[in-house]
C-alpha positions in Angstrom: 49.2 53.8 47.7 50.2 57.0 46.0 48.6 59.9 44.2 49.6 62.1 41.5 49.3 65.8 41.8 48.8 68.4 38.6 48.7 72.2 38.8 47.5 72.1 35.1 45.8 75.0 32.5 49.7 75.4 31.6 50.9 75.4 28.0 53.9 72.4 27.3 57.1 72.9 25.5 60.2 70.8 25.4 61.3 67.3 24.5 59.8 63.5 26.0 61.6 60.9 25.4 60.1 57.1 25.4 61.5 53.9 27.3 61.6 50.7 26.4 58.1 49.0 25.8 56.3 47.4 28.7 54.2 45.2 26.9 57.8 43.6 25.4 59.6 44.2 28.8 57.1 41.6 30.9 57.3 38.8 28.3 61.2 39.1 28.1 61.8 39.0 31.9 59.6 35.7 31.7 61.7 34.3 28.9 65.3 34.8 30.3 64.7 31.5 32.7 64.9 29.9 29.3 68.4 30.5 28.9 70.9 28.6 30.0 73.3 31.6 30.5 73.1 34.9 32.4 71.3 37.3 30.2 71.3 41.6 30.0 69.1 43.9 28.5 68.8 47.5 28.2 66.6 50.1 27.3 64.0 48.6 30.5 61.5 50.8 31.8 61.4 51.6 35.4 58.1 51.0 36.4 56.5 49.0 38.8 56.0 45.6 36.7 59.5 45.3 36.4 59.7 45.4 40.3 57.4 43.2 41.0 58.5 40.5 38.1 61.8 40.7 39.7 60.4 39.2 43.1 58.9 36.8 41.3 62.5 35.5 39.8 64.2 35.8 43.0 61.7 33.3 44.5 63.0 31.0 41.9 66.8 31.4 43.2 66.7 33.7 39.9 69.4 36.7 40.7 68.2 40.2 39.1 70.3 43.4 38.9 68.7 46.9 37.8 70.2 50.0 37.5 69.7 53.0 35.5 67.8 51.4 32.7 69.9 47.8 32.4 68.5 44.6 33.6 70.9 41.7 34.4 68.9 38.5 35.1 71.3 35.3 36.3 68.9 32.2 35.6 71.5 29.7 36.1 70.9 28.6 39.3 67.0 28.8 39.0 65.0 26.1 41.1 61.6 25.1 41.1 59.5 26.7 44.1 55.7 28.5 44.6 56.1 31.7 43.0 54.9 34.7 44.9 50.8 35.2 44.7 50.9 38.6 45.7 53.5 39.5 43.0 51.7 36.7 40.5 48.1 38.4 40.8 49.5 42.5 40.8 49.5 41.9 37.2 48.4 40.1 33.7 51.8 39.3 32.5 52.8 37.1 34.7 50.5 34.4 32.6 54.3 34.3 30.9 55.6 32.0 33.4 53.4 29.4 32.4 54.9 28.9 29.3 58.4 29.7 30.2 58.1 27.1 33.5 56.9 24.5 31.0 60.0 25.2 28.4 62.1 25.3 30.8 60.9 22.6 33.7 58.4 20.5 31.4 55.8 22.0 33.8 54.4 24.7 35.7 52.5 26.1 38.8 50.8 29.4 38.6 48.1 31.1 40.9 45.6 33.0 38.1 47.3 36.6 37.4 45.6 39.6 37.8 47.0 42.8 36.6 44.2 45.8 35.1 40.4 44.9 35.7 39.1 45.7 32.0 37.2 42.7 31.6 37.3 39.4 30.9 40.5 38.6 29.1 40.8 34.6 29.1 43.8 32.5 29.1 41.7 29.6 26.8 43.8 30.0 24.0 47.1 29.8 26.2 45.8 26.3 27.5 45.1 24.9 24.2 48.1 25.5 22.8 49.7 23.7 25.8 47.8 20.6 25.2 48.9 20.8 21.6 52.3 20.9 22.3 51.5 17.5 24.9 50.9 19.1 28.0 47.9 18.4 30.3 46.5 21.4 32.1 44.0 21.4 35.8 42.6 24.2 37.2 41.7 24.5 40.5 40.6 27.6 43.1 43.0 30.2 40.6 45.7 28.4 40.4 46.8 26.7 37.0 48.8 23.2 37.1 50.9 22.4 33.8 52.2 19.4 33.6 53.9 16.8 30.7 54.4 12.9 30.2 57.2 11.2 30.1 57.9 11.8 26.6 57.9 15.7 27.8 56.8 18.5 25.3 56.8 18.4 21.2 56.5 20.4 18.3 52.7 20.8 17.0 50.1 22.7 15.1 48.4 25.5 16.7 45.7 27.2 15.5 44.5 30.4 17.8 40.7 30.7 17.6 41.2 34.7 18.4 43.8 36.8 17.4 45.9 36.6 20.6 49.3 38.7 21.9 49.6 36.6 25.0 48.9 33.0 23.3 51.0 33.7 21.1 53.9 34.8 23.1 53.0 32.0 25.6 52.8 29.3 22.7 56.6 30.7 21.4 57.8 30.3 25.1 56.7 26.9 25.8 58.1 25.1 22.0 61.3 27.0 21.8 63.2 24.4 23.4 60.7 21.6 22.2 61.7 19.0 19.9 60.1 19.3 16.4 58.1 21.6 14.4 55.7 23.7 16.1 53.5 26.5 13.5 51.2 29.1 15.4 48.4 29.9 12.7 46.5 33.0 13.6 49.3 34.6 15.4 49.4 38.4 16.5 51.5 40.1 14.6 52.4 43.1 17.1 56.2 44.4 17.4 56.7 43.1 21.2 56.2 39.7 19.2 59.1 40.4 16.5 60.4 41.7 19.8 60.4 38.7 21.9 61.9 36.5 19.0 64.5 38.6 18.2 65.4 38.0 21.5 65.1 34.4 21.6 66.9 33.4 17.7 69.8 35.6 19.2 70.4 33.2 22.0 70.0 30.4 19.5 66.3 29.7 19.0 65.0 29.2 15.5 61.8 31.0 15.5 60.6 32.6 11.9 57.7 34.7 10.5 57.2 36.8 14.2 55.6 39.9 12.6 53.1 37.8 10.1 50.4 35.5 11.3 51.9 32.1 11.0 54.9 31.6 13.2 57.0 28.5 12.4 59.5 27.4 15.7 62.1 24.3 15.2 62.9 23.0 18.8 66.5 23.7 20.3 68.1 21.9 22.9 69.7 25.4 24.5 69.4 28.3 25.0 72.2 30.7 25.6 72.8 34.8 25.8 75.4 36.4 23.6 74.9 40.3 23.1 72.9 42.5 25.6 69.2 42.9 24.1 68.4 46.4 23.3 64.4 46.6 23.9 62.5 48.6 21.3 60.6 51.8 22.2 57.6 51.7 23.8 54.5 52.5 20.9 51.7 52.7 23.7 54.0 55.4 26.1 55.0 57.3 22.5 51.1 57.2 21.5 50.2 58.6 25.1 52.5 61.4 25.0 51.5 62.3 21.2 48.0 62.6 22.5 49.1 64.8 25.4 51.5 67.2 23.3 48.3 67.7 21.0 45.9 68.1 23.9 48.1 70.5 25.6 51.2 71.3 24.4 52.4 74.4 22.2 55.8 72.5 20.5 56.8 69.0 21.9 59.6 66.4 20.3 58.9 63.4 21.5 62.0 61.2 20.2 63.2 57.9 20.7 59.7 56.1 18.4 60.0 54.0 15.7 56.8 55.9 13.9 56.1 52.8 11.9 54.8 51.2 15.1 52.2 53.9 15.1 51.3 54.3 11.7 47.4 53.9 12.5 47.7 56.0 15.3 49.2 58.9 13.5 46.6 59.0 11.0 43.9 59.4 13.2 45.6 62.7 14.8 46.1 64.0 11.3 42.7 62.9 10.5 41.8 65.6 13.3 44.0 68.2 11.7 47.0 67.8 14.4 50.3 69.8 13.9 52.8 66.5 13.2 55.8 66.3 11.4 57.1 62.6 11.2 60.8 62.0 11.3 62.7 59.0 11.2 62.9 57.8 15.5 60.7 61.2 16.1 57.6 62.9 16.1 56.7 66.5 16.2 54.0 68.4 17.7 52.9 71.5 17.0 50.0 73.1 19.4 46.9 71.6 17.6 43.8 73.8 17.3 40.3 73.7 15.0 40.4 69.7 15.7 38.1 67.6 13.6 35.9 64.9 15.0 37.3 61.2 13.9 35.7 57.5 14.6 37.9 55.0 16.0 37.5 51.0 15.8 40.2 49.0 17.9 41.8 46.8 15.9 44.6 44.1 16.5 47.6 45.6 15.1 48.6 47.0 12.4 44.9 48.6 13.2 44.5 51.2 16.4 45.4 49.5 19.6 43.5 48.8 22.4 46.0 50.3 24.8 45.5 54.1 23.1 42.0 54.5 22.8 42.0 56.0 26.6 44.6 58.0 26.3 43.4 59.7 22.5 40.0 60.4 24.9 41.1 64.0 26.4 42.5 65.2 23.0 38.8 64.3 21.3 37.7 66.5 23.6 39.0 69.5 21.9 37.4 68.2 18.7 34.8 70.6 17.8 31.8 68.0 17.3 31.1 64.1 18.4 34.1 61.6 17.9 33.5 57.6 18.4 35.2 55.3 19.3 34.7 51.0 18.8 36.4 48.8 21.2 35.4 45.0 20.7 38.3 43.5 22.0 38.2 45.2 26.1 35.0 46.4 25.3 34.9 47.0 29.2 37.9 49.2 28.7 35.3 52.2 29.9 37.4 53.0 33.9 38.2 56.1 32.8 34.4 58.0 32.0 33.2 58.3 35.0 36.3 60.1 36.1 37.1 62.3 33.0 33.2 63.2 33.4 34.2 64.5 37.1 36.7 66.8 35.0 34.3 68.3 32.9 34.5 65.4 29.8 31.6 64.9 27.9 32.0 61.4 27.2 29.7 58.1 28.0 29.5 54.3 27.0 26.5 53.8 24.9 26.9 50.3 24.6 29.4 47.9 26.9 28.2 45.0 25.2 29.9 46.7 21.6 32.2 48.6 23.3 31.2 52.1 21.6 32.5 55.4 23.7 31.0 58.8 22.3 33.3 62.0 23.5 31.7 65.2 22.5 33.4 68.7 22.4 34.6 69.5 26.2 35.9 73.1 25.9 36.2 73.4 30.2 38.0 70.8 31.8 38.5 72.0 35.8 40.6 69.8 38.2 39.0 67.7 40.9 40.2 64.4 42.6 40.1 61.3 40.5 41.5 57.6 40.5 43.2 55.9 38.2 41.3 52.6 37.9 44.1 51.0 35.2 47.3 51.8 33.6 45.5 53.4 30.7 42.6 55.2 32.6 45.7 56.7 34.4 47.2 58.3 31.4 43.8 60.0 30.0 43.6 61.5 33.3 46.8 62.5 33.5 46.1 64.4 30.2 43.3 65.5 30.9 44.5 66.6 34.3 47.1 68.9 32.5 44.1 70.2 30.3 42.3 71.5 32.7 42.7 75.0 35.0 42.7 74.3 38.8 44.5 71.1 40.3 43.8 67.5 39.8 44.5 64.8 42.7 44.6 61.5 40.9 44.2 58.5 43.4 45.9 54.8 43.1 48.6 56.0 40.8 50.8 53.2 41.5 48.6 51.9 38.2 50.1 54.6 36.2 53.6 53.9 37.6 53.0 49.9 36.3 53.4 51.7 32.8 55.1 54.8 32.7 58.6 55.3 33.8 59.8 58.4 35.5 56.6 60.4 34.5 57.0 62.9 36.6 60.1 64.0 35.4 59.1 63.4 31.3 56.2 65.9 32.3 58.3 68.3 34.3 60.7 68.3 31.6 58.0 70.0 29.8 56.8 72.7 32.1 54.2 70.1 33.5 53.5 71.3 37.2 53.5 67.4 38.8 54.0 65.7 41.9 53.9 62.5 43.0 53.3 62.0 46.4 54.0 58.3 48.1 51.8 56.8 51.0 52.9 53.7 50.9 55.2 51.1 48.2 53.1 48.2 47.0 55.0 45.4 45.5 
C-alpha cells in the first residue's frame, strides 16, 4: 500500500520526459520466452508491472536483470512450472503467456489475470484464435488450460469479431513459430503492435502488415536475439502529461514522443484552444487559458484512446462550458468521478450502458483524500490533485506506479510539490 501526497495550486515549468510504453513493455517481456537466445531491451519503464512480470519469469527458471532502464531476460533455460497466481492476477497482461507458453511449449497453464477492474474485458477472441491455430482450450475455476495434438500448432485464418489489441498480440505470439500461413483479419492496428513485431522479424520471425488490419505470419522454426530492442515511447504517459502541462502548467517540454502516435489526441487540445507547438520527438505547452468545450468518442486507434479519456478529464474542467465524452469500448471506465467530484469536479456518468461522461466547468478544485481505483483514474487525480489549492492524499497508488515510472521525480522536475509515501511493497 502506498499513497501519493500533492501540495498543489502551484504553477509548472520545466521539461518531462516519457519512458518506454507500458502497454508494449508487458507483451515484449511475454514474448522473449520465444527466443531461443538471451534477449536485451532498453528504454523499459520502471513501474510496477515490470516487477511483477519478472517473478513471473523466474518461476519459469527464466533469469531477468534490470537496471537503470535495461532489461536483460535469459530464456534459455526456461522450464515448464505453475506460474505465480498472485503475480498472474495483479495484472491484465499477463493473458500474454498464454500465447507465448503455447509458441513456445505447444501449451499452456494460466490462472485468469486480473490487472484494472474497468469492466468486463473478455479473453473470447484470444481463445478462438487458439483453436484456429489447432489448439483446444478448458476452463475451469479461473484458470485457462491450452493444449495441442500431436500434430502441434499450424498456420490458419483468423478473423477477430471485435477490434482487439490483446487477440491480436496473443494471436502473433502463439503462430510465430507455427508452421504455415497464419492471416489475422480485423487486427488492431495500435503502435505497441508494429512494436511487438518489430521485435519479433528482428529475431527472425516473418510477421507483415503490423500497423494495418490484416496481419500475415509465415511460421519459423527459431527464434533468436541479435541487437538490443529499443522500446518506443510511451503515447498514453506522453498524452497524460500533455493533459497535465495544459491543466496546470505555465511552459512544459515534454520530449522523448513520437507526436504521430497522438495525432487524435493533439487535435482535441487544440480543438480547446491549448498553447501546443509540435516538434519532431516533442511537444510544447504553453499555459492554456479561455479553453473551449470539445466532445470526445473513444475510438480504437488511430481514433482517441481509451487509456486518455481519464486523464484529458481535469483539463475539461477548465473548459468554460459542458465537454462529453463517449467510451463504448470500457464503458465502465467511470473510477475516477466519484473521486474528482470529492475535489470539486463537476463531472458524472449519464449513461454506463453507453459509456457517456459529461464534465462541466470546475473553476475550484480543493484537495481532499482520494484513491486511485486504476492506473488511469490515478493520473486524472494526480492532475487534478496539482490543480487544486490545499493538499491531496491519493490512496492505493501502487495502481499509478503499475504505469508511470519515476513520477515523482518527472513532477518534481517541474516544481510539482509530491511525495510518495510507502506502507508496504506489493508484488
Amino acid at each position: 500500500m502506498s499513497k501519493l501526497i500533492i501540495h498543489g495550486g502551484k504553477p509548472l515549468s520545466g521539461e518531462i520526459s516519457i519512458g518506454g510504453a507500458k502497454n508494449s513493455t508487458v507483451a515484449l517481456i511475454p514474448a522473449a520466452i520465444l527466443a531461443d537466445t538471451p534477449v536485451k531491451f532498453d528504454s523499459v519503464p520502471d513501474i510496477l508491472d515490470v516487477h511483477n512480470l519478472m517473478l513471473i519469469l523466474k518461476s519459469m527458471n527464466v533469469s531477468s536483470e534490470f537496471n537503470g532502464d535495461v532489461l536483460k531476460i535469459d530464456p534459455t533455460n526456461i522450464v515448464e512450472a505453475p506460474l505465480p497466481s498472485k503475480a498472474i492476477k495483479s495484472l491484465r497482461a499477463s493473458y500474454y503467456f498464454m500465447g507465448a507458453l503455447l509458441g513456445r511449449f505447444q501449451r499452456a497453464t494460466v490462472s485468469f489475470p486480473g490487472g484494472d477492474n474497468i469492466g468486463p474485458r473478455p479473453i473470447d477472441q484470444h481463445i478462438k484464435a487458439f483453436k484456429a491455430l489447432g489448439a483446444e482450450v478448458s476452463e475451469h475455476d479461473g484458470t485457462v488450460t491450452i493444449s495441442t495434438g500431436p500434430d502441434g500448432l499450424h498456420g490458419a485464418q483468423v478473423f477477430l469479431d471485435i477490434v482487439s489489441v490483446g487477440a491480436t498480440i496473443n494471436t502473433i505470439l502463439a503462430s510465430v513459430k507455427a508452421p504455415g500461413t497464419t492471416i489475422i483479419g480485423n487486427a488492431a492496428k495500435e503502435p505497441e503492435i508494429i512494436d511487438i513485431a518489430t521485435f519479433l522479424n528482428n529475431m527472425g520471425a516473418n510477421i507483415r502488415g503490423a500497423g494495418t488490419d490484416v496481419i500475415r505470419i509465415e511460421g519459423v522454426p527459431t527464434l533468436q536475439a541479435r541487437t538490443t530492442h529499443t522500446i518506443i515511447p510511451d503515447r498514453i504517459e506522453a498524452g497524460t502529461y500533455l493533459s497535465l502541462a495544459a491543466a496546470a502548467g505555465n511552459g512544459i517540454l515534454i520530449t522523448n514522443i513520437i507526436p504521430e502516435h497522438l495525432e487524435a489526441f493533439v487535435a482535441k487540445l487544440e480543438e480547446m484552444g491549448c498553447d501546443l507547438t509540435v516538434y519532431e520527438d516533442s511537444i510544447y505547452v504553453g499555459a492554456s487559458h479561455n479553453l473551449k468545450p470539445i466532445r470526445i468518442k473513444v475510438m480504437p486507434y488511430p481514433g482517441f484512446a481509451t487509456d486518455l479519456q481519464q486523464p484529458l478529464t481535469p483539463l475539461l474542467f477548465k473548459a468554460n462550458g459542458r465537454s462529453v465524452i463517449i467510451d463504448t469500448i470500457y464503458p465502465q471506465r467511470i473510477k475516477h468521478i466519484t473521486e474528482l467530484n470529492k475535489l470539486g469536479g463537476k463531472v458524472k456518468s449519464e449513461d454506463t450502458d453507453e459509456g457517456i461522461i459529461v464534465v462541466d466547468h470546475s473553476p475550484k478544485l480543493v484537495g481532499a483524500k482520494v484513491q486511485a481505483g486504476e492506473i488511469r483514474a490515478g493520473a486524472s487525480l494526480v492532475i487534478a490533485g496539482l490543480m487544486a489549492s490545499g493538499t491531496t492524499e491519493i490512496c492505493h497508488a501502487d495502481n499509478i506506479l503499475r504505469g508511470y515510472g519515476n513520477i515523482v521525480d518527472k513532477l518534481r522536475g517541474v516544481g510539482g510539490d509530491v511525495s510518495l509515501e510507502v506502507e508496504e511493497r506489493v508484488n
